[in-house]
C-alpha positions in Angstrom: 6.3 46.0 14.1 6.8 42.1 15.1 8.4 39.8 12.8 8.3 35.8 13.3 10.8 33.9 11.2 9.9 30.2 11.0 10.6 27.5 8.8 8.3 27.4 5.7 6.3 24.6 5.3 5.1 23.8 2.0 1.4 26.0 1.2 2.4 28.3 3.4 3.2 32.0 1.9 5.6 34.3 2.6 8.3 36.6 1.6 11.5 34.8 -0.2 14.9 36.6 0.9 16.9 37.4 -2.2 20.6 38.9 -1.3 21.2 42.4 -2.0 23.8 42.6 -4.4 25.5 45.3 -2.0 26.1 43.0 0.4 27.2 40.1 -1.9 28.6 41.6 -4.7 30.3 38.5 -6.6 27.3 35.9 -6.2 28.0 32.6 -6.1 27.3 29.9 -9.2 24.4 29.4 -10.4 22.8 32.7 -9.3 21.3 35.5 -11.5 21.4 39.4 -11.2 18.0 40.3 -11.3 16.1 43.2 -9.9 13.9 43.4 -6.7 10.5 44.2 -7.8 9.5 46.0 -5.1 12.3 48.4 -5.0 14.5 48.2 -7.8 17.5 46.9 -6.1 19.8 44.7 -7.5 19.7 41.2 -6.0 20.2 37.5 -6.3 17.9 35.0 -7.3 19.7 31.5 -6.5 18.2 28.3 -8.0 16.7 27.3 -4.7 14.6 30.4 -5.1 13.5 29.9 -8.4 12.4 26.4 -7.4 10.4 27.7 -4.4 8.3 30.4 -6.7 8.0 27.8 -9.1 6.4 25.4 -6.6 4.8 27.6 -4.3 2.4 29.8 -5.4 1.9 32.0 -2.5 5.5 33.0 -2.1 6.7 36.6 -3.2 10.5 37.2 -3.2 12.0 40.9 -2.3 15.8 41.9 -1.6 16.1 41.0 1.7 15.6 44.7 2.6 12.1 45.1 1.6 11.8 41.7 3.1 12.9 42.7 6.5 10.9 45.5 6.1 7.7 43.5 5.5 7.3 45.2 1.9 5.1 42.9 -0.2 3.8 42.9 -4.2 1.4 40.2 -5.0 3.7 38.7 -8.3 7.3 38.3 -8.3 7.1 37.8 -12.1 
């Protein structure tokens, strides 16, 4: 499997990164413990993401291993 990582562009879809709380396990301020809905995993939603799903429609958000992995669901929510 090929991946391309490029900048997104507003309309564009695409899979939002969220950390896996196993590789960040303190957060930082102003994120929230929520779980990856792909998965299960606990991850990191940061307010940056929640702005991006709530202004871009076509963007679904996974911990960044189902991410990598090119895992998709069709709602985050």
């Amino acid at each position: 499997m090929k991946a391309m990582l490029t900048p997104h562009k507003p309309g564009d879809s695409g899979i939002l990164c969220l950390p896996l709380k196993s590789n960040v396990p303190n957060g930082h301020k102003n994120w929230k413990l929520v779980r990856c809905p792909i998965c299960g995993a606990e991850c990191w939603e940061s307010e940056l993401a929640r702005k991006a799903m709530g202004t871009e429609p076509n963007i679904t958000a996974a911990c960044t291993r189902c991410a990598l992995q090119g895992k998709r669901r069709s709602t985050y929510r």
